[in-house]
N, C-alpha and C positions, 0 to 999 in steps of 0.2 A: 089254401094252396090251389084251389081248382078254379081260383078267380086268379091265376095270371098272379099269384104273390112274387116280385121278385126280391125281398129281402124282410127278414122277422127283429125288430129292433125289441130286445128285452125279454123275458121280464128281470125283475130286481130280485126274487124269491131264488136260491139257490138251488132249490128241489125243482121247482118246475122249469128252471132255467138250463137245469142240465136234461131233463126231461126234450123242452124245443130244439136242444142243440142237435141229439139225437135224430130228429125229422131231419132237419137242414141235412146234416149229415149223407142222411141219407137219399136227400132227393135233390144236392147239391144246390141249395139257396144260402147265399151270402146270411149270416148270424151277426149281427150288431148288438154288444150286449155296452151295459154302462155299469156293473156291478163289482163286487170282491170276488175274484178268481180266487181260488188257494189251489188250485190244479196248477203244478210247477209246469209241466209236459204241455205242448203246444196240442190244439185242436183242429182238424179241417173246417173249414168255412168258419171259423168264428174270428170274430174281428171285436176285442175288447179295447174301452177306451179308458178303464177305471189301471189305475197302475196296481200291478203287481202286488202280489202280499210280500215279495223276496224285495222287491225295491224299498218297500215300504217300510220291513224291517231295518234292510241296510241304514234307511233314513234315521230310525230310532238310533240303530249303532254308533252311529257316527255322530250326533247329539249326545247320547249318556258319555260315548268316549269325550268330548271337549268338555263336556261339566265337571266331569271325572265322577261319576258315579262310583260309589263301592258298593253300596246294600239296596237293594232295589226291590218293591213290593209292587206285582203285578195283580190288579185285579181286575174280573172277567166276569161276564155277565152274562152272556150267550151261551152254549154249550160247542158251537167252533169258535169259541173267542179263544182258549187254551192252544188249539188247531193254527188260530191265527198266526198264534206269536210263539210256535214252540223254535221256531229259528230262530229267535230271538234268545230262550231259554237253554237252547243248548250249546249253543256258539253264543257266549255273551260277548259284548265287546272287551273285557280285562279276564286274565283270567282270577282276576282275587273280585270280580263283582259276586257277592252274593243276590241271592236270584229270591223270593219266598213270595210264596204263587198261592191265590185263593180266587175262588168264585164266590160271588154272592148274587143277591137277588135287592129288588127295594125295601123288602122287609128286614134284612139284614147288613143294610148299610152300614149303619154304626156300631155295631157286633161286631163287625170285620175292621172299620178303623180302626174300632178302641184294640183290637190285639198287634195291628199294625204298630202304635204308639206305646206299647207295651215293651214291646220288639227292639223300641228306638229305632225305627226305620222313618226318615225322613223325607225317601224320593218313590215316588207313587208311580206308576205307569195305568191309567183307568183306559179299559177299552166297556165301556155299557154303552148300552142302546141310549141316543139321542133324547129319547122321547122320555127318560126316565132319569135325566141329567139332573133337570130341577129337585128332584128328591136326595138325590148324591149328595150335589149341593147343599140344603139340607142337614143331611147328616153330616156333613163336613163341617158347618157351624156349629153344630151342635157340640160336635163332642168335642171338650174342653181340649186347650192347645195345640190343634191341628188347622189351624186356620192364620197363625201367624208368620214371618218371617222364615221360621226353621225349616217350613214342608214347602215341597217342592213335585206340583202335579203336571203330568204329562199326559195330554187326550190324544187317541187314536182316532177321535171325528173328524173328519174336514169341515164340517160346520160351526167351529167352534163361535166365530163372530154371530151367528144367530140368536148364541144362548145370551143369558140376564146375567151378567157378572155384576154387576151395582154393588152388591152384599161387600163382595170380596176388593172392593177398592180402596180403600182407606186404610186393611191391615196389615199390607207388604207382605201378603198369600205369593206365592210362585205358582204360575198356571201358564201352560204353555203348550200349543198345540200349530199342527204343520196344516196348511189349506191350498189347495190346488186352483181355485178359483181370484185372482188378482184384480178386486175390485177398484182398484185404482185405476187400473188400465183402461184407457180411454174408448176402446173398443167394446171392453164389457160395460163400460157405462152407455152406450149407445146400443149395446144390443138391450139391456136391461130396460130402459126408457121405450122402445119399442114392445116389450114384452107386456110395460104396462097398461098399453092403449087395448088389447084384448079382452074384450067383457066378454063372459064376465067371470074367467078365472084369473085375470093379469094380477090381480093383489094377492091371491094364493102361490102362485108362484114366488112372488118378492114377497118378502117379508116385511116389518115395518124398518126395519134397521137398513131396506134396501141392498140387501145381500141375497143374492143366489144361493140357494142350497146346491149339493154338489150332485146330487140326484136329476136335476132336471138339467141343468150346467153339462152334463154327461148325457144325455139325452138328445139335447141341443147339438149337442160336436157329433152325436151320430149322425144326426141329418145332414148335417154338415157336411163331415166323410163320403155318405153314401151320395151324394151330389156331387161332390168332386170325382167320385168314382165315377158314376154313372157319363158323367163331361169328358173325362179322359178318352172311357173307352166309346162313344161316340166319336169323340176327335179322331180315334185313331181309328174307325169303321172304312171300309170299302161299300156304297152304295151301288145296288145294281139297278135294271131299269122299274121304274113302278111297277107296282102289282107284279115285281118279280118274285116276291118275295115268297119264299116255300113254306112249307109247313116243319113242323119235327119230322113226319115221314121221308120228306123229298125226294119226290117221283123222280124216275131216270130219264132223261130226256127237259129236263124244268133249267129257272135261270141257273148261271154259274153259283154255287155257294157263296155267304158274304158276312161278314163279322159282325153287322149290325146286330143291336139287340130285338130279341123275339121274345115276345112272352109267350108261356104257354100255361094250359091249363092241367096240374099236378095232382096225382091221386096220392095217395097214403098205400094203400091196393094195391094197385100196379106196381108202387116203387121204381117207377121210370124214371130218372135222373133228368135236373133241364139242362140242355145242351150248351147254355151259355152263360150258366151259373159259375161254372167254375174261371172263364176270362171274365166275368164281373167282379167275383170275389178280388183275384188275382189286381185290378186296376183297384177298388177297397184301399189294398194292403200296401199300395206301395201311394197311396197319395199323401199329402202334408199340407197342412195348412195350419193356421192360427184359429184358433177356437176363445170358449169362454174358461177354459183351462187351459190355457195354454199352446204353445208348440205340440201339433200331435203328429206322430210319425210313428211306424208299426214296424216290427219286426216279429214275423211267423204270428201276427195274429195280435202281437200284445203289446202294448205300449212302450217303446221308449223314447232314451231322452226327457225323460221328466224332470219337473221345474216345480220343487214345493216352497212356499213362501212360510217363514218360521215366526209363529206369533206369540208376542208375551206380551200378559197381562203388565200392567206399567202406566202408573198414575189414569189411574179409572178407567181406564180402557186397553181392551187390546190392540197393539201396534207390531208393525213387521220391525223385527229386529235383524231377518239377514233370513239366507234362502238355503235350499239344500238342491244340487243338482250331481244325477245320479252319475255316477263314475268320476265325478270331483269333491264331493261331498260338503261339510257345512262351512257356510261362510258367514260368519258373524257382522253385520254391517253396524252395528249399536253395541258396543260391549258393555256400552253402562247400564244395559238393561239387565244381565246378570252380574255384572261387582259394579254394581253402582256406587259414587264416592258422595251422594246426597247422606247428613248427616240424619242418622233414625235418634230415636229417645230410646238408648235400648245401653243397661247398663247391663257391660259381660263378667262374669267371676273369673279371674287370670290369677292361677296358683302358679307359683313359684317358690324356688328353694335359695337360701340366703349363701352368696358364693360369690366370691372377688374374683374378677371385678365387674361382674355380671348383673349381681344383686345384692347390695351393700343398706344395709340401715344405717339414716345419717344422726350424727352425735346428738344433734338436737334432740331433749327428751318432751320436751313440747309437741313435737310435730306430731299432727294423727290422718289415718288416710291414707291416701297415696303419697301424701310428702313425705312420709318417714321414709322412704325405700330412694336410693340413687346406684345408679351403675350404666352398665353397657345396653342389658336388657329394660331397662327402665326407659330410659333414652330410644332405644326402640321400636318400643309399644306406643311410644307416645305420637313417634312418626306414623308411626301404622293404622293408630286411631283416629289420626288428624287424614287418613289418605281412606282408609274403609266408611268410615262415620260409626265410631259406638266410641262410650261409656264404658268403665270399666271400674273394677275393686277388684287392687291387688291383695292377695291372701298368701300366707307360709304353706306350705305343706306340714301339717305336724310329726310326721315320723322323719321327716330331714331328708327324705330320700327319695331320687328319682323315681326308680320303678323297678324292680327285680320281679319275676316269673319264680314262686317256690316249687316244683314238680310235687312233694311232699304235700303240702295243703291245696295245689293247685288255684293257689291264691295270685291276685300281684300285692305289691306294695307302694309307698310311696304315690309321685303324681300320677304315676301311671293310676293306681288305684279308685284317685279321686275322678279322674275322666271318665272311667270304665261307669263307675256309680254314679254320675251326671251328675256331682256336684262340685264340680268345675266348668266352663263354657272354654277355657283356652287355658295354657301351660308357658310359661315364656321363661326358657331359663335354658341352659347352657345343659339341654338335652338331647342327646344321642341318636339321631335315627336309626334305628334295627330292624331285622325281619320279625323278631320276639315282639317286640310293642308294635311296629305299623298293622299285625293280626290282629291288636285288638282295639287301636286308638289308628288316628289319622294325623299326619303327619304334612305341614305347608312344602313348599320348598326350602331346598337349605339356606340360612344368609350366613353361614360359613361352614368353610370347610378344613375339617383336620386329622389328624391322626393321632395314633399314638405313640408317645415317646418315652424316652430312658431319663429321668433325672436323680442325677449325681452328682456329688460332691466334687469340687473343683479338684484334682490330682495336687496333692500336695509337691513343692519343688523337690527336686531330688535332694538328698543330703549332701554338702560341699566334701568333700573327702580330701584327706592332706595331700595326697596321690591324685588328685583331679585330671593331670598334664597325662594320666596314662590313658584315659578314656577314648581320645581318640580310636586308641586300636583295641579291640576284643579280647580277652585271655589268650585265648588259643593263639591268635595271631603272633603274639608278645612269647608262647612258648614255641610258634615255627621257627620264629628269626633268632630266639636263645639258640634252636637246634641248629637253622640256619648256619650262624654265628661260631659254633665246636664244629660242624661238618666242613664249612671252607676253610677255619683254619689250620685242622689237621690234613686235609687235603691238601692244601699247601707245602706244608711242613714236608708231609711225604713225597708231593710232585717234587718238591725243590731237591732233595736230596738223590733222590731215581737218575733227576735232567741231570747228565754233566756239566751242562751249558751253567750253571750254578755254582762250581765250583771253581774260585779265581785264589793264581799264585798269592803268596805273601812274603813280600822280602826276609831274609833271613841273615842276618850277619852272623859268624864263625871262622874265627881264624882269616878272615880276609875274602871267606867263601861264602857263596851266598846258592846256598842248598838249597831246592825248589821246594816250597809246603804250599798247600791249596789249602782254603777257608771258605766257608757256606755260611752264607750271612741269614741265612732262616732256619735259624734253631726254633727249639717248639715256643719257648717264648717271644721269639721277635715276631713266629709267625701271629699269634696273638694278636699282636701289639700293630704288625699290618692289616690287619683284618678290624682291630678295632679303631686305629687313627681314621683309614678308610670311611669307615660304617659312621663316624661322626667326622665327617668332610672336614679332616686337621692334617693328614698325611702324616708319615712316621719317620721319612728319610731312609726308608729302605725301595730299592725299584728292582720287581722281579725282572730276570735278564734271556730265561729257558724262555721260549712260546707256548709250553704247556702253564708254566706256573703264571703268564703271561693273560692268557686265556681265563685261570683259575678270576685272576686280579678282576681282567674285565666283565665277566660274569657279576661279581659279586661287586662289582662298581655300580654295574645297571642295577642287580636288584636293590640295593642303597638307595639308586637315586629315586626310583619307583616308593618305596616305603618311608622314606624322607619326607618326598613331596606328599603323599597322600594323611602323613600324619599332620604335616605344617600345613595344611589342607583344612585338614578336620579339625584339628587343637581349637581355632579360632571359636568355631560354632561351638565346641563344648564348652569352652570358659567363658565365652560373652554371653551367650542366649542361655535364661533362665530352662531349664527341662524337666519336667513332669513325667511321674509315674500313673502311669494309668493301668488300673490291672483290667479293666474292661473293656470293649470296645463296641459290642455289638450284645443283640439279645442269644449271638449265639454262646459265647462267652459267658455271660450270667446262668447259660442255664448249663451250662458243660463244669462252673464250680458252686462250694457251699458254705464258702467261709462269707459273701457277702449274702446278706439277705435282698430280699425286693419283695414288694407286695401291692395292692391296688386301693382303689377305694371301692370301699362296703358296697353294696348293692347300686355298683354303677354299673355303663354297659362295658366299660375299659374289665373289669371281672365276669361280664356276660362271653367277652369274647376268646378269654383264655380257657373258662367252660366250657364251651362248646366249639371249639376250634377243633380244627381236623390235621391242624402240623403238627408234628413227632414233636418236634423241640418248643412250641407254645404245648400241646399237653403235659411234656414231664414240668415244662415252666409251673404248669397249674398244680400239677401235683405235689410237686413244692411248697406252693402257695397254700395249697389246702391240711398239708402235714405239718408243717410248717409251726410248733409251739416256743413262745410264746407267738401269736398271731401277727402276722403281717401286714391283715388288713387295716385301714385307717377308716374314719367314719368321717374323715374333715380332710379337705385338700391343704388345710394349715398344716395339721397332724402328720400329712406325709413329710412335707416340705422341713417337719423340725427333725423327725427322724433321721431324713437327708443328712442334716447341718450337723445330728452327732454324729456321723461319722459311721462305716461300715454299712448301709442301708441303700439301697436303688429303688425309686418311685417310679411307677408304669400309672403314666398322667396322659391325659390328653394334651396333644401337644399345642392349643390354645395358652391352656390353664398352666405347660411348662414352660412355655414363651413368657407368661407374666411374671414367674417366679425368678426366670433367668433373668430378665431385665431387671430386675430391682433387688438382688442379691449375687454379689461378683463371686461367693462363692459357689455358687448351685451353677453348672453345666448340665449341654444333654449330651447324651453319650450314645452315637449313632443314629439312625434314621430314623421312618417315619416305618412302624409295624405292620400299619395298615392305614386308611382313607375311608372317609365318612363324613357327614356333616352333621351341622345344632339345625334344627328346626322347630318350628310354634309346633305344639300338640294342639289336638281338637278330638272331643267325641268321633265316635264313629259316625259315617255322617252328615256331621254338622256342616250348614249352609257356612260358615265363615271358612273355611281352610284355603276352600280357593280365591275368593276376593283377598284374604292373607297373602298368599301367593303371588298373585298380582301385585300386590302392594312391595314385598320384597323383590320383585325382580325391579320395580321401578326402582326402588330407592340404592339398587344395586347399579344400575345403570347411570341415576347421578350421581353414585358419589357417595352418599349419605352412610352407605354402612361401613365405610373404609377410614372416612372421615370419624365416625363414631368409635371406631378402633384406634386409630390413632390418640383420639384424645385421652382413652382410658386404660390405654397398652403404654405410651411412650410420652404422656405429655400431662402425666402427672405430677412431675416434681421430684418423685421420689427413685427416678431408673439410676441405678447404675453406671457410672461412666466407666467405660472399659475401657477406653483409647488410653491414659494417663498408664494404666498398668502394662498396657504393650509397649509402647513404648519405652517405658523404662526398661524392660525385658528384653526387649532388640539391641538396648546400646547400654548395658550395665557396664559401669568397674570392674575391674577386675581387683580383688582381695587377697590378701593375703590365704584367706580360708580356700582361693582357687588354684593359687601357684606357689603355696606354703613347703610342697613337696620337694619343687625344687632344691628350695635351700637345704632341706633336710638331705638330699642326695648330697649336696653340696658339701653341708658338715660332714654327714658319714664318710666321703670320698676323705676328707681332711685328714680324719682323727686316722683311719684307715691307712692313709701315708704317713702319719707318724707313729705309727703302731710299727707300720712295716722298719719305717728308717729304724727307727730305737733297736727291732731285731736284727735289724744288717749292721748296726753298729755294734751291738753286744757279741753275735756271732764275731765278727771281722775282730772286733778286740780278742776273745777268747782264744780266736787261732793264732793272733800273732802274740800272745801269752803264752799258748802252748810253744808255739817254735822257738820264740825267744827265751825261753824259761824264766818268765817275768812272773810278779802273782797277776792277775783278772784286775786286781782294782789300780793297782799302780799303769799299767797297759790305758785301761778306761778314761783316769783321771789324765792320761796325758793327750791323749786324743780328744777328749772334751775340753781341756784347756786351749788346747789351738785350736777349736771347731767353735770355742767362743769368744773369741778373738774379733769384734763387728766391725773394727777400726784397724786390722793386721789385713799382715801381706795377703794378697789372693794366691801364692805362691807358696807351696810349703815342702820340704825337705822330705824325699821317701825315705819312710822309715822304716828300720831292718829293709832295703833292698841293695839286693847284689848293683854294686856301681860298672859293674863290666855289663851286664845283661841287661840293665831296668829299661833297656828295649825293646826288650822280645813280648811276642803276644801268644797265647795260647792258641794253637794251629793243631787241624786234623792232618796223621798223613797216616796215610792207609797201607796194611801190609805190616806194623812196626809190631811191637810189642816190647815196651821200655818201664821198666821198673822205678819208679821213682826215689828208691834208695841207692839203688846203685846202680842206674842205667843200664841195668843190662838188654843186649842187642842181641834177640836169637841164641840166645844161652851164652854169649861173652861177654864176663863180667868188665867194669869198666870203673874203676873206686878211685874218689875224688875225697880228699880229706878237707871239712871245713874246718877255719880256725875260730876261734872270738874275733880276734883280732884280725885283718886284711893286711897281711904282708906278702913281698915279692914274693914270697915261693910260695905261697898259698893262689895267690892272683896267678903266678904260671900253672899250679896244679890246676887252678880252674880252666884255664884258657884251654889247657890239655884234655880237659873231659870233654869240655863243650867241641875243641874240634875234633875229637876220637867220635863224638855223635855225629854231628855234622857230617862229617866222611861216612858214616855207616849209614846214618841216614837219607843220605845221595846219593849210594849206592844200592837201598835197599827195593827203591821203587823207580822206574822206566816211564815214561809214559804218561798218557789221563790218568787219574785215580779211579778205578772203579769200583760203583757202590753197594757189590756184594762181598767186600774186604773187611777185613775189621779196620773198624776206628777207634783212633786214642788217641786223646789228647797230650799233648807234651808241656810239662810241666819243667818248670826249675826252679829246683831250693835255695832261698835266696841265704847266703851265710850271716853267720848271728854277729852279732854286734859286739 
């Protein structure tokens, strides 16, 4: 310092590096360092050119996140190597990576593998010392199966091209590390050639492999830096006259001040700050240039904008596969360098569980190997093997079953199981991705997606009833229009007789006199009889004439023609279109009754998910399912599907596996939606280098084509589907049968037998009376009316029998006010006596003529006026004389 230092480039030592910084600091000299900062917080005067340990992480971040790391064994050699990367370990990039972190030393290299391998941990992050690489190395061969394809190393050196990978070239090892220096770059191969001509350290700096270490590389770009510093702030000096130039003191009365630089000579002692230290730092920190790492630009002192170039190890050597630039993160330029589609020699164990149409053993009992097995997933793998490059023997799972979690043994089962204990490499079969298994196995991406669904029994047709034609309308409907039906026609009945307007003369002949009588043509049964001609569009020959009963009519005209039309509306659809009873519709439905049963299959995740589901109405589902004696659950997706077909029973399948069963049996339907959403995916260890080149492989083959195409052929175009179009169709345009419109005729007869039931009692009555008047016997009376009533070839004219020949005119007429006794006409208490004979002679015909007009007169005299209808009524009757 007392020699005029204007700036202290290094050291590389942590300890004594923050020791120098301290001086500068304090005696404001520019600090040029080339090392590992782990100090997040910026420093005065120091001007680092090594990047960040925060960048340097992010860099790892953004790497394990596109490998897709899960379980990641870090190991440290240093004692701040933990220090390094605890950003790393406490922010991982997922949060399901597991992290498991050890130090070791050289002596314990392979100590620490062999428990890493123990572990089943696959992806390594090595941060050791450079100098102690070759012994790693080493241990890395050494111990048995950590040197092939499955492990996957990641170095924190930047001089990774330095090291002797030779060993490691021929096993398809994963070794991968980031380097700052871009020996390609035509400018570092010119400064490199120049570095070499220095005797006599030029060949210590280069190595034989002609690579820079990153130590001197960083050294270099200091000088570099501080030279373009130093140029700036020249450039932008004000010079004053020679020998003007003052001291640090600067006398009063000397030249004007001036920005050039001054060296001065700095004590430790004194702690006099240099004057110009700080505008030299200050031009340092803001210059940029290209160096032998790169673009280098500062910000508060520390690197950004960094540029690391990504190297994997790849056919004997390492090569740049793609770069990492910080605040854009990794960019893979070579993707084949990690899922490469060069085929290995590398045969994998693929268990699988036997299930249509996924995994099917073919008839042939010769076949052995892989050709015994055809299906969806067979077809597959094979695409997958031909696109990844492996080998394979397909295996059963022996217990039949995917994978269940027991909470009780803390066990799993099925494939899951065999993955867990690594004696499987991959899982291919129509299994379930969950959060339950992806904890413990690893899961590719999905090549399909599905749910699950309801399958049931087709609704059987509804039963044809003789009565079919009444369907259209609802019970209730059929008993409003009954009520309907009595309320307008006694409403009628009573308007008609209230309205005067209803009440119309009726000629009367008597004696030459024609005495006014009024008649109401809606007695209670005519009104009936217009209420129901109406209601079946016939009419009755009756027409109300009052505006109330007028009104009554039009009402009940409109609601006819409203109920008419919506029945001859509807009729159609019920008697042509076949109709299905369905008692269920949805899973709310199944679970709200208990006459049907439903259950799953055994240790699938379709039963993982009604366990552990958190809906009110999938738990009581489950609880059902779990009370449920005899058992619900199936062990076979056949087993469900026959349950189905006997009848009473609902399958919770996934609705792949119920798509297959609907298309190839017309009687199984689904019944409602989809519960939920999920997809099949290849299983893999935890792990394991295949899941992601798997991955890769299905998203392509999803892209062309290939697995929709593969669906197709073992969903719909095996021969054996269903054709459903022939049965809708016949359903849309059936016959109609007897069994649809039987009822009618049955109305038909009953109405028939019904009018001759009535006629015979209007007959027997009508004879008995005129037996009794005529004092005939019953059967002599009968027999003469049935002889001229069967008569089919006789007059349509027949002789009144016993009727009075003076009268057989008159019609039964209301007049109101009267009160007339039918034996002897009495009129208001005067009597009026009329003697019949047998026989009809003149003086029996005058006696009559004289009754009827003794009535007649009293009758015409007895009422004035309209008739009003709070009067008594009676009808007037005449006894006709007997024969």
């Amino acid at each position: 310092m007392e020699m005029g230092v204007q700036a202290v480039f290094g050291p590389t030592d942590p300890l004594l590096g923050a020791h120098i910084q301290s001086i500068c600091e304090a005696l404001d000299v520019p600090h040029l360092e080339a090392r590992l900062d782990m100090e997040p917080h910026t420093r005065e005067f120091s001007v680092n050119l090594h990047p960040s340990q925060h960048l340097i992480n992010t860099a790892f971040k953004d790497l394990i996140t596109f490998l897709n790391w899960t379980r990641v064994a870090i190991v440290y050699e240093q004692e701040h190597g933990l220090f390094k990367l605890q950003e790393l370990v406490k922010a991982p990039p997922n949060t399901r990576t597991d992290m498991y972190i050890r130090q070791t030393t050289p002596a314990t290299y392979r100590q620490v593998l062999k428990e890493i391998r123990q572990k089943d941990i696959f992806k390594l992050i090595v941060d050791t010392n450079p100098r102690h690489m070759s012994s790693f190395f080493r241990a890395v061969r050494s111990t048995s199966g950590m040197n092939d394809h499955r492990y996957h190393y990641m170095f924190t050196t930047f001089d990774m091209e330095t090291l002797d990978l030779e060993d490691f070239s021929y096993n398809n090892v994963n070794m991968t590390a980031f380097r700052i220096v871009d020996a390609d770059d035509p400018g570092v191969k010119e400064a490199l050639r120049q570095m070499e001509r220095f005797a006599p350290i030029g060949h210590h700096i280069i190595n034989s492999s002609g690579i820079i270490q990153v130590e001197p590389a960083l050294m270099y770009d200091s000088v570099q830096v501080f030279a373009r510093g130093l140029l700036a702030m020249e450039a932008a000096s004000v010079h004053g006259p020679p020998g003007g130039a003052v001291g640090a003191g600067g006398a009063a009365g000397a030249a004007p001040p001036t920005t050039s630089l001054r060296s001065s000579n700095l004590s430790c002692d004194l702690e006099r700050p240099w004057d110009d230290g700080l505008s030299l730092y200050n031009y340092i920190n803001t210059a940029s240039t290209h160096g032998l790492t790169g673009r280098i630009q500062f910000e508060h002192g520390k690197r950004a904008h960094v540029k690391l170039d990504l190297l994997k190890l790849k056919q004997a050597k390492l090569k740049r596969v793609g770069h990492w630039v910080s605040g854009k993160g990794v960019n893979i330029t070579d993707p084949t360098a990690f899922y490469g589609q060069q085929r290995t020699n590398i045969t994998l164990v693929v268990m699988t569980r036997q299930e249509k149409p996924y995994v099917m053993l073919k008839e042939d009992r010769n076949l052995t190997g892989n050709a015994r097995f055809e299906g969806f997933c067979i077809d597959l793998l094979k695409w997958i093997a031909g696109q990844v490059g492996f080998h394979y023997a397909i295996r059963l799972v022996p217990d039949h079953m995917y994978g269940v979690y027991d909470p009780a043994s803390k066990q799993w089962n099925g494939i899951v199981r065999e993955l867990v204990d690594k004696r499987a490499d991959l899982a291919v079969a129509s299994m379930t991705i969950n959060y339950a298994r992806e904890s413990v196995i690893d899961f590719t991406k999905p090549f399909m997606n599905l749910g699950i669904g309801i399958l049931f029994k087709v609704p059987t047709s509804q039963p044809t009833r003789l009565f079919s034609f009444m369907n259209p309308l609802a019970v209730e409907i059929w008993i409003y229009v009954l009520a309907a039906y009595l309320l307008v026609s006694f409403t009628l009945f009573v308007m008609a007789r209230f309205s005067p307007y209803e009440w119309n003369s009726v000629p009367h002949c008597a004696m030459g006199r024609t005495p006014e009588v009024v008649h109401n043509q809606f007695s209670v049964s005519n009104s009936f009889w217009f209420i129901t001609g109406t209601f079946l569009r016939q009419g009755s020959g009756l027409n109300p004439k009052a505006t109330s009963t007028r009104i009554v009519g039009g009402i009940w005209w409109f609601f006819t023609l409203i109920i008419i039309s919506s029945y001859t509306a509807n009729l159609a659809a019920f008697l042509t279109v076949e109709r299905m009873i369905t008692p269920i519709e949805n899973a709310a439905d199944l679970a709200d009754q208990m006459e049907i049963s439903y259950g799953t299959l055994e240790g699938g995740s379709t039963m993982t998910f009604f366990r552990d589901s958190k809906i009110e109405i999938y738990q009581k589902m489950w609880r059902f399912m779990e009370n449920k004696k005899p058992s619900v659950f199936v062990s076979t997706y056949e087993e469900g599907v026959k349950r189905v077909l006997q009848g009473n029973y609902a399958f919770l399948m996934e609705s792949t596996m119920l798509d297959y069963a609907v298309q190839r049996d017309c009687n199984l339907t689904q019944i409602g939606g989809l519960l939920d959403s999920k997809g099949y995916g290849i299983a893999t260890p935890k792990g394991s280098p295949w899941r992601d080149k798997i991955s890769l492989a299905i998203l392509e083959l999803q892209e062309k084509g290939v697995i929709q195409m593969l669906y197709d052929k073992w969903w719909k175009n095996t021969g054996d589907v269903c054709n459903r179009d022939d049965k809708n169709k016949e359903s849309k345009a059936s016959a109609l049968g007897i069994e649809n419109i039987g009822g009618v005729f049955v109305v038909l007869l009953c109405g028939l037998v019904l009018a001759i039931v009535v006629a015979v009692i209007e007959f027997c009555w009508n004879s008995r009376k005129n037996a009794r008047s005529d004092r005939r016997s019953l059967c002599s009376e009968m027999g003469e009316e049935l002889r001229f009533a069967m008569r089919c070839f006789g007059p349509r004219q027949r002789p009144a029998l016993k009727r009075c020949n003076l009268c057989h005119n008159m019609t039964p007429s209301y007049m109101p006010g009267t009160n007339i006794d039918l034996q002897t006409f009495q009129l208001h208490g005067a009597p009026a006596t009329a003697s019949i004979m047998d026989s009809p002679t003149e003086g029996s015909q005058h006696a009559a003529h004289a009754a009827h007009a003794n009535l007649g007169v009293q009758v015409a005299h007895s009422h004035q006026g309209p008739p009003s209808p709070m009067q008594s009524l009676e009808m007037v009757t005449f006894q006709p004389p007997n024969s």
